[in-house]
N, C-alpha and C positions, 0 to 999 in steps of 0.2 A: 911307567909306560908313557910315554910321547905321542900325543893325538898330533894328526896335523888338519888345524880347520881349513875345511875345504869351503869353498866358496857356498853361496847359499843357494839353493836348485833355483832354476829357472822361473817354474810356477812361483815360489816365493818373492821374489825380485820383479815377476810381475804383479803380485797382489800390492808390495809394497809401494810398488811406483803408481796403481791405481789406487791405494790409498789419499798418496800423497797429491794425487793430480785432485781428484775429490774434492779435498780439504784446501787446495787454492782456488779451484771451481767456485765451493762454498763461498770463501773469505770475499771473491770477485765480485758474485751476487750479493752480500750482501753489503759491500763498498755502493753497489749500485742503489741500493735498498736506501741506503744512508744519505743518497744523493737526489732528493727529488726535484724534479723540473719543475722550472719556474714558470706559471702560469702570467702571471699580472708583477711588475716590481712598480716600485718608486724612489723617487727621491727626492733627501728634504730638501727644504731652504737652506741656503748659508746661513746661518745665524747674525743677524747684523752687528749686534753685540761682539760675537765672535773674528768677524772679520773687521770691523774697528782696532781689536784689539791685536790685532796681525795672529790671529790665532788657525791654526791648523790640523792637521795630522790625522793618522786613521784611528778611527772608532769602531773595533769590533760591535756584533751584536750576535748575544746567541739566542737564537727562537728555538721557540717548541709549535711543532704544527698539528694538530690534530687531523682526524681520519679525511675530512670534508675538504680539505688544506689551509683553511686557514689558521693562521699566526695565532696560539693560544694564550702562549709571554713570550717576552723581551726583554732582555737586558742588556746593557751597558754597562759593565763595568770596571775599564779600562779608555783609558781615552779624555782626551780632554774635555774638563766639566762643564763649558761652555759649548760643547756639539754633542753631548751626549743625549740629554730630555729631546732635540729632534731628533734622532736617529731611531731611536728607542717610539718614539709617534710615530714617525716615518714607517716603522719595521711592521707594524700594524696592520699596514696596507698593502703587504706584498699578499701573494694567493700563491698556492703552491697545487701542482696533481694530488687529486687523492687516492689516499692507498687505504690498506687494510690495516696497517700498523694503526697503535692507536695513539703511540707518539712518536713523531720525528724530531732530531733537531739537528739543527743546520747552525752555522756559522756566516753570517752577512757581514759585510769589509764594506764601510762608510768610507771614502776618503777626501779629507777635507784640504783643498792647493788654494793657496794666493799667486795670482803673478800681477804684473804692470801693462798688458794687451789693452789697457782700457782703449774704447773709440767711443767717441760724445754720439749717443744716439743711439750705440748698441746694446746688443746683449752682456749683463753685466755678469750673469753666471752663466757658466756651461757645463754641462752634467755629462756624462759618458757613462755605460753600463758595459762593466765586461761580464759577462756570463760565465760562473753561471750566479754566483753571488759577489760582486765586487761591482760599488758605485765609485765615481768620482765625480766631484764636485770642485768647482776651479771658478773662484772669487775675481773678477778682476779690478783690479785697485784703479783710481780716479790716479790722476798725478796730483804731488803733492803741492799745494797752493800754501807761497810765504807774505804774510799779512805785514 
């Protein structure tokens, strides 16, 4: 004998799609959960060492924030080893909302730029925050002097 499946009743196809809406609800809040607002940020120095050596590029750091929001560790480890001990200092100092969780952790993007903007007098770093975790940091180089 030959059944022929018949579609799935109504009620069914609505529990299922209330299931599934739920369960992206869920995933949404807790994407939010996972994202806490940044209270206080910073950022560090260029490393002179570092910018001597015409060195750059980004330095992830991944923190753990406890209930109260502050930074409980830091790590760096990826990224060039001459910007990573500041960053990792640096990351120290950010403050985060507090929540009930008892840990968070978040992912901070250091980014370390060289360029040639120098002007005698000026500011010789300039920093930019893009929200909600990304710093930049932008060295400007002196011109080069032939002895």
């Amino acid at each position: 004998m030959n059944r022929r499946k018949l579609p799935l009743p109504v009620p069914v196809c609505f529990l299922v799609c209330l299931a599934s809406l739920t369960a992206l609800a869920q995933q949404s809040n807790a994407s939010v959960a996972e994202s806490p607002k940044v209270i206080a940020a910073a950022a560090p120095d260029y490393p002179i060492l570092a910018a001597l050596s015409l060195s750059g590029g980004d330095v992830p750091v991944e923190v753990k924030i406890d209930r109260s929001g502050k930074v409980s560790s830091a790590s760096a480890d990826v990224g060039n080893p001459l910007l990573r001990k500041a960053v990792v200092e640096t990351a120290y100092r950010w403050r985060f909302e507090p929540a009930n969780a008892d840990v968070r952790t978040v992912r901070l993007l250091f980014s370390f730029q060289l360029n040639d903007d120098y002007e005698p007098g000026g500011q010789h770093v300039a920093t930019v925050f893009l929200p909600p975790y990304k710093v930049e940091i932008t060295y400007k180089l002196p011109p080069h002097i032939d002895y």
